[in-house]
Legacy VTK file of the C-alpha trace (Angstrom):
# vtk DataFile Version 3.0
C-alpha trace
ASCII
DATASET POLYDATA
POINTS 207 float
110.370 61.025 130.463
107.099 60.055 128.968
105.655 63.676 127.235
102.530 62.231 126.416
101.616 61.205 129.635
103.100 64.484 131.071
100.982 66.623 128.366
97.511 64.024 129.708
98.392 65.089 133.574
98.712 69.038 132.765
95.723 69.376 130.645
93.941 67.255 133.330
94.526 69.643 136.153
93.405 72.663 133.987
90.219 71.003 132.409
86.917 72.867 132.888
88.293 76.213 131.800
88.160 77.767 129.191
89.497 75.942 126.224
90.820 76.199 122.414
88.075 74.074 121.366
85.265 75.853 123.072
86.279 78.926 121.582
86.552 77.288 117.852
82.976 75.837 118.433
81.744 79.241 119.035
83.606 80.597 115.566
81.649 81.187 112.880
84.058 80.768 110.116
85.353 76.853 109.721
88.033 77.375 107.519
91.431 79.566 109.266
95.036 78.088 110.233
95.397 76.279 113.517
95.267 78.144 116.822
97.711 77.688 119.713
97.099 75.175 121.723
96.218 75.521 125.845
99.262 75.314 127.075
100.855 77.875 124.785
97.893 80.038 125.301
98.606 80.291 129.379
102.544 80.198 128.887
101.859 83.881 126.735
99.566 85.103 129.735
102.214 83.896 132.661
104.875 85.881 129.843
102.695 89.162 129.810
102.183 89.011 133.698
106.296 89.141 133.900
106.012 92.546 132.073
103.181 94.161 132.971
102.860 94.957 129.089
101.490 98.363 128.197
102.018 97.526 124.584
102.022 94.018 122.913
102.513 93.170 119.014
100.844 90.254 118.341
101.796 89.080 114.215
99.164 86.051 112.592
95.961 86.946 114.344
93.724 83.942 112.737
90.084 83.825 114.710
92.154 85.658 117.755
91.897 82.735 120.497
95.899 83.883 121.475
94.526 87.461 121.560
91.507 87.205 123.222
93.607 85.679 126.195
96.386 87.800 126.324
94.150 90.632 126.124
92.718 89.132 129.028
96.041 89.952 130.926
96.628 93.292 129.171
93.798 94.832 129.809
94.295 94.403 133.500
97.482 96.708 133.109
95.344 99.101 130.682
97.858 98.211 127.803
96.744 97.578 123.915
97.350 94.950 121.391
98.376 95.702 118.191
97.226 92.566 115.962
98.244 91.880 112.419
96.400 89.494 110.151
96.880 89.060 106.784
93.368 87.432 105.541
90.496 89.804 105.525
87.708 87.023 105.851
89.656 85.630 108.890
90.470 89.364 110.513
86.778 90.324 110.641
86.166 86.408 112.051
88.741 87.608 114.765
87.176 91.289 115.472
83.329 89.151 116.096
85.532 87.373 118.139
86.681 90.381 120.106
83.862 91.721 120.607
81.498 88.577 122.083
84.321 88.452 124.575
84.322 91.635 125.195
88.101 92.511 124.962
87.864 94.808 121.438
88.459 98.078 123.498
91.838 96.641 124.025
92.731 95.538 120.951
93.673 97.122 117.484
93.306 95.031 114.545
95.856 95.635 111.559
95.094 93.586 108.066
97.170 93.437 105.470
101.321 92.037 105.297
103.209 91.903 108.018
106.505 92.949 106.205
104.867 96.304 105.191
102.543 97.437 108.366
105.844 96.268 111.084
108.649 98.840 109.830
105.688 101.272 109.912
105.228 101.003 113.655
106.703 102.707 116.608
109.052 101.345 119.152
108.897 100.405 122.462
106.742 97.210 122.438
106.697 95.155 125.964
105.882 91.636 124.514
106.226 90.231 120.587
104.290 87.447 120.155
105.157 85.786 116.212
102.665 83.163 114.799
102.558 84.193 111.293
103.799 81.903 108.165
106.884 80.415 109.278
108.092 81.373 106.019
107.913 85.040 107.183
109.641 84.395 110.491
113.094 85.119 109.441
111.917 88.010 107.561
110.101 89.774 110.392
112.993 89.062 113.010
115.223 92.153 112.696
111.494 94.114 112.779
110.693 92.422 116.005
113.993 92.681 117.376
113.832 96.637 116.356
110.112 97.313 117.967
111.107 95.180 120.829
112.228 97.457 124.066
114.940 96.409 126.655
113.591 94.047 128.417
111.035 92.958 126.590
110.245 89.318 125.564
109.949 87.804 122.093
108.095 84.407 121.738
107.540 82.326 118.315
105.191 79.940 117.962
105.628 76.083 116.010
109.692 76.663 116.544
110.497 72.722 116.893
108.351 71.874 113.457
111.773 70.654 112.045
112.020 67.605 115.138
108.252 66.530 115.706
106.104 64.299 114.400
104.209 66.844 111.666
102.011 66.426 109.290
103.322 66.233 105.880
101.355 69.004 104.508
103.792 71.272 106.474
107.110 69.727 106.204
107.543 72.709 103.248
107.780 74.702 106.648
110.777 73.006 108.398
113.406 74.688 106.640
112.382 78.078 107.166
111.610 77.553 110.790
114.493 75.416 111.084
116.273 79.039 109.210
114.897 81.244 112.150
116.068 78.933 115.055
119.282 79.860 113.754
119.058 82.931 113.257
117.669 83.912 117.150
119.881 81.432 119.359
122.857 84.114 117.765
121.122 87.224 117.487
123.494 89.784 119.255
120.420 91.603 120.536
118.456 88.767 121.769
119.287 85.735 124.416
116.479 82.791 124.068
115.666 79.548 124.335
113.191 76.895 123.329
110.701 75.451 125.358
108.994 72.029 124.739
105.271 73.283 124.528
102.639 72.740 122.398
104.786 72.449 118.631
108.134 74.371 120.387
107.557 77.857 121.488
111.311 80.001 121.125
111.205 82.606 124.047
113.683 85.773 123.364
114.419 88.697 126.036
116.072 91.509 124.182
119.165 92.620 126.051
LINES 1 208
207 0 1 2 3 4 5 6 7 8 9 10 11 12 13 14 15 16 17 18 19 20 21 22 23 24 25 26 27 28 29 30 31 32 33 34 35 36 37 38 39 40 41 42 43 44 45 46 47 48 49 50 51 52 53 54 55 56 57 58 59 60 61 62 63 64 65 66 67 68 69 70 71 72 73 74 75 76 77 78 79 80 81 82 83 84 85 86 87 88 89 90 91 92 93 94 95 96 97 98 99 100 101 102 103 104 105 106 107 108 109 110 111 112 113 114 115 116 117 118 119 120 121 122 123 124 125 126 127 128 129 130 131 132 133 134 135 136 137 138 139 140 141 142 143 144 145 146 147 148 149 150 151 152 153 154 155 156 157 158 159 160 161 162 163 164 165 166 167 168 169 170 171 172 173 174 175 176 177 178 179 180 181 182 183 184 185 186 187 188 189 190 191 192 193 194 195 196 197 198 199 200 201 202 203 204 205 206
């Protein structure tokens, strides 16, 4: 199975929507980490349709192209996102962002560390979705499995950085993702697996 060609044929048939790139053309700010690719972006808004999410956690907000399009689907079910970002400069990039496409009345925007503003929020959340440090990822897990409601679905972004090609400025991230892939495939609470898009995105259901 060629991927590459695969990958060519997929984004072919969805080409002339829109795209990552349009949206980073229209940022502002040049200087944020890497957004999720297409594919990723419209596996998270298939994920939210499954739930019909009145409550979503979203944790590494950078410019907000993954939020802008799953608020997309969660407005349409007059649920929220709860966004956390860590970098000022980059948050108020993201709320701009919000607001030129006209999805901010859906969206709450939450700067500062993960690790303090998650055991601070209430339960129940419909959909988790975790693109933060990867050094954090292990840390946040028993949060996320905690806010997480029956039911509801769990999915990590960059999750097969310790098998692809990647660049070596972020093989320092490999162990600790390769720490968290461990961790969830034997989480009592959680039953997951990990899908072949975009760098690896880990998809969790809590039980």
């Amino acid at each position: 199975m060629n991927l590459e060609s695969i990958n060519k044929y997929i984004a072919g048939l969805y080409a002339g929507q829109e795209t990552r790139d349009k949206y980073v053309e229209k940022t502002e700010l040049k200087e944020f980490i890497p957004v999720v690719d297409d594919d990723v972006a419209r596996l998270l808004k298939l994920l939210l349709r499954l739930v019909c999410p009145k409550k979503v956690l979203e944790v590494g907000t950078s410019i907000g192209y993954s939020t802008t399009s799953m608020a997309q689907v969660v407005r349409a079910y007059g649920g929220k996102i709860f966004t956390v970002e860590f970098d000022k400069q980059v948050a108020e990039q993201a709320r701009k962002n919000f607001e030129g496409a006209g999805v901010s009345n859906c969206i709450e925007l939450l700067i500062g560390d993960a690790q303090e503003i998650l055991p601070q929020l209430e339960t129940g959340f419909d959909f988790i979705f975790l693109d933060v440090d990867k050094r954090l990822y292990s840390k946040l897990l028993p949060s996320c499995a905690h806010l997480l409601r029956s039911g509801g679905i769990l999915a990590a972004e960059d999750t097969l950085f310790p098998v692809i090609d990647l660049d070596p400025k972020w093989h320092y991230l490999i162990a600790p993702v390769d720490e968290f892939n461990r961790l969830i495939c034997t989480h009592d609470e959680l039953e997951s697996t990990i899908l072949p898009i975009g760098d690896g995105v880990t998809i969790a259901v809590r039980k």
